[in-house]
C-alpha positions in Angstrom: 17.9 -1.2 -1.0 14.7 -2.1 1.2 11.3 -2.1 -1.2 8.6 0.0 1.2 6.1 -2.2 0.1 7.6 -5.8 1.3 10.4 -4.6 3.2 12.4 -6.9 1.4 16.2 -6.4 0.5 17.2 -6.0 -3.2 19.9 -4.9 -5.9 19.4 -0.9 -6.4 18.6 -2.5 -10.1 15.6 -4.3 -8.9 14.1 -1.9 -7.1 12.3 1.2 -8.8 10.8 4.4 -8.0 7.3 5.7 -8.5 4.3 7.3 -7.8 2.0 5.2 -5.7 -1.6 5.7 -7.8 -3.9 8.4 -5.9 -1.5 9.8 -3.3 1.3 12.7 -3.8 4.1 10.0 -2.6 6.9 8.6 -4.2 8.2 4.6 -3.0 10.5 2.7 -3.9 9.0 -0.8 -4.9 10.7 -4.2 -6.0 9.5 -5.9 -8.9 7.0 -8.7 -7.4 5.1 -5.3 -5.3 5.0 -3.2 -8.2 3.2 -6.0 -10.4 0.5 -6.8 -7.9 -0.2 -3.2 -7.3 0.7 -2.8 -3.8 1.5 0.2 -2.1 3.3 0.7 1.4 1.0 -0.3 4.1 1.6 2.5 6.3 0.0 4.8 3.1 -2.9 2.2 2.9 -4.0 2.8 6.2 -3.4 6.5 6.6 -4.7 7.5 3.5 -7.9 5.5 4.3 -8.2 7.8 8.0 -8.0 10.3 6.3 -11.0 9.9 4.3 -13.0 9.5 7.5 -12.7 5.2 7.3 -13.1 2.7 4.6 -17.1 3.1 4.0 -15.8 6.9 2.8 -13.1 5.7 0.1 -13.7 5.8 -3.8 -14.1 2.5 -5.2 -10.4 2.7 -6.8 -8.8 3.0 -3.6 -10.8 0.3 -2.5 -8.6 -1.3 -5.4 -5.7 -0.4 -4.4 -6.4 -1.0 -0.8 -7.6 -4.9 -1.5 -4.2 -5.7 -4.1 -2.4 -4.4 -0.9 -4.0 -7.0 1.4 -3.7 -9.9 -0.9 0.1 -9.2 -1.9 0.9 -8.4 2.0 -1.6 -11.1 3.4 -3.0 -9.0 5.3 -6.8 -9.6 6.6 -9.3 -6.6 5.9 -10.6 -7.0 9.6 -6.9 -6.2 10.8 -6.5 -3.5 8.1 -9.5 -2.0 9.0 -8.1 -2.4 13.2 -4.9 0.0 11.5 -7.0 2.5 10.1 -9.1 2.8 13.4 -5.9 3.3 15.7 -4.6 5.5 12.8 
């Protein structure tokens, strides 16, 4: 079973499913993703279009959007590239 945070391959018993915080979207997230508090990319990005860009998001999003980066090591300028060709 594929977590759709890392993409990485685990046991059905290490891999749960949740909410992800602030969005009506259910993932399935191993253990090390769910701890950090990172949410599929794909949501981070399209979540943060739809607010009209990253200078339009609530500060928790924000958040959300910054543990996502750092667990994924993913650079805001690139994130914020994503978002733009959203």
């Amino acid at each position: 079973m594929l977590c759709e945070v890392c993409k990485g391959g685990f046991k059905e018993s290490d891999v749960v499913v949740c909410a992800v915080p602030m969005v009506p979207y259910s993932a399935r997230f191993c253990n090390d993703c769910l701890g950090a508090g990172a949410i599929p990319y794909w949501i981070a990005t399209a979540n943060t279009e739809c607010a009209g860009g990253w200078d339009n998001c609530i500060e928790e999003w924000k958040g959300i959007v910054k543990d996502t980066l750092k667990h994924l090591n993913i650079t805001m300028e690139q994130f914020l590239k994503d978002v733009e060709n959203e």
